[in-house]
N, C-alpha and C positions, 0 to 999 in steps of 0.2 A: 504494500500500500504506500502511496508517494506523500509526502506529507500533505499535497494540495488536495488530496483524496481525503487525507485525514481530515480534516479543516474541515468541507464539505459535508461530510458525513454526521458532522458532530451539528450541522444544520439542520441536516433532511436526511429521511430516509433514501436509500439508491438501489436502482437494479441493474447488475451488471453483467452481457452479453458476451459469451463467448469471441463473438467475433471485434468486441471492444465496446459497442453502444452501452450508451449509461441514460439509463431516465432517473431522474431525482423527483424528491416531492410527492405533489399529487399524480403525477402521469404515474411514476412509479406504484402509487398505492393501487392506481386503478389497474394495472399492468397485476399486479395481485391478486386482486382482486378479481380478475378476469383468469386467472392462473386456478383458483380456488373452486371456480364453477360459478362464479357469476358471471356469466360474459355477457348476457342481455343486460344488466345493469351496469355493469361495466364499458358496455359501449353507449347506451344511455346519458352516463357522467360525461362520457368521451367530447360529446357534442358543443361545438364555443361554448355559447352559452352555460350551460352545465358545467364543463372543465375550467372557465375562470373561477366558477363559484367553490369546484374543489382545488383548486390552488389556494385562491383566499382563506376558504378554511382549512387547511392544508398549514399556512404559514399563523393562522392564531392560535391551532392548538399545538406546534410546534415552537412557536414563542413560549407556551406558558405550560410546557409540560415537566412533569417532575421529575421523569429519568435523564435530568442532561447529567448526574451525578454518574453517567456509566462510562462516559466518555472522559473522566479526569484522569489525568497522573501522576501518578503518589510514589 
């Protein structure tokens, strides 16, 4: 892991592709979420409309979430 991947990581969640592509954030969660068996609601989200609104919330409850204590070093 390169330390700008570190950095990044400790922002948002990431999925990362064999062949190199990285979704972060919300696309990521939706990329999961469509991985899990929801892929009707996951493409749903996917839609502009829909997919700013999971970004936005995407970056409020990752502003104020209470595991960033996973990502310190001690």
């Amino acid at each position: 892991m390169t330390p700008e991947l570190y950095r990044s990581c400790q922002q948002a969640v990431h999925v990362r592709f064999a062949d190199g592509r990285t979704l972060r954030a919300g696309r990521a969660c939706l990329y999961i979420l469509q991985a899990l068996g929801y892929r009707r609601l996951a493409t749903l989200l996917s839609l502009p409309p829909c997919l700013w609104c999971v970004e936005v919330g995407y970056r409020l409850v990752a502003r104020h979430r209470p595991a960033r204590w996973l990502f310190t070093r001690e």
